[in-house]
MIZA-913519 format. One record per residue (C-alpha): residue in three letters; z negated, y negated, x. Coordinates in steps of 0.001 Angstrom, whole numbers, padded with zeros to 6 digits, always signed. Layout:
BEGIN
AlaZYX
...
This chain:
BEGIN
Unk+031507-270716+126684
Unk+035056-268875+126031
Unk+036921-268806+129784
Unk+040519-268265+130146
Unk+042575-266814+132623
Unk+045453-269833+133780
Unk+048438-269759+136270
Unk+049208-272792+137814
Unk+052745-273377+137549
Unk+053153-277045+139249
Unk+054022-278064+142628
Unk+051247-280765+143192
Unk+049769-280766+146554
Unk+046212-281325+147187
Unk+045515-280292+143355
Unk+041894-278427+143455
Unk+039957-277224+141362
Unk+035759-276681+141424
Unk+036534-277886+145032
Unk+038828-275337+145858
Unk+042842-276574+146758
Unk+044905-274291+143974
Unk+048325-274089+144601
Unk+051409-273182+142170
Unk+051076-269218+141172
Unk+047297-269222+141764
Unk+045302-267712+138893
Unk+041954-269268+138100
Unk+039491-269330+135190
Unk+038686-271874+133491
Unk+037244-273043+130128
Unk+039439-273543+127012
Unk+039129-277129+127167
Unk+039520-277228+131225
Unk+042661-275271+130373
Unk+043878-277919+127659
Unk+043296-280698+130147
Unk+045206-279071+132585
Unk+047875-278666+130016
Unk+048155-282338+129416
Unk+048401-282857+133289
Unk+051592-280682+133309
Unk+049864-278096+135677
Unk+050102-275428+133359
Unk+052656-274199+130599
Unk+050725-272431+128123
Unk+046682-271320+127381
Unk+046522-268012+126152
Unk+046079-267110+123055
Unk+042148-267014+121250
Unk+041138-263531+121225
Unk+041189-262086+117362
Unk+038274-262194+115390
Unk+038180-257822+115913
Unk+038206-258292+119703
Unk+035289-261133+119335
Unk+032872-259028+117686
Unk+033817-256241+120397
Unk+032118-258002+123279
């Protein structure tokens, strides 16, 4: 499963994540479609990009 790298841009309090409290400027990985969800919820801004299909095969 594809993770991405997220920064947490909201001022919730108490928002956690995998159990852990996250706070706004924390970066934490997540899956694509964590990162959508948390997109949705207005705790993000933006997902990055999907790598190309050159830096796929690379890995």
């Amino acid at each position: 499963m594809e993770t991405v790298k997220v920064t947490i841009t909201a001022e919730k309090p108490n928002h956690t994540h995998a159990g852990k409290p996250v706070a706004r400027g924390d970066e934490i990985e997540v899956s694509r479609a964590d990162a959508e969800f948390l997109l949705r919820r207005q705790l993000i801004t933006k997902i990055p990009a999907e790598p190309k299909a050159d830096e796929k095969r690379d890995k």
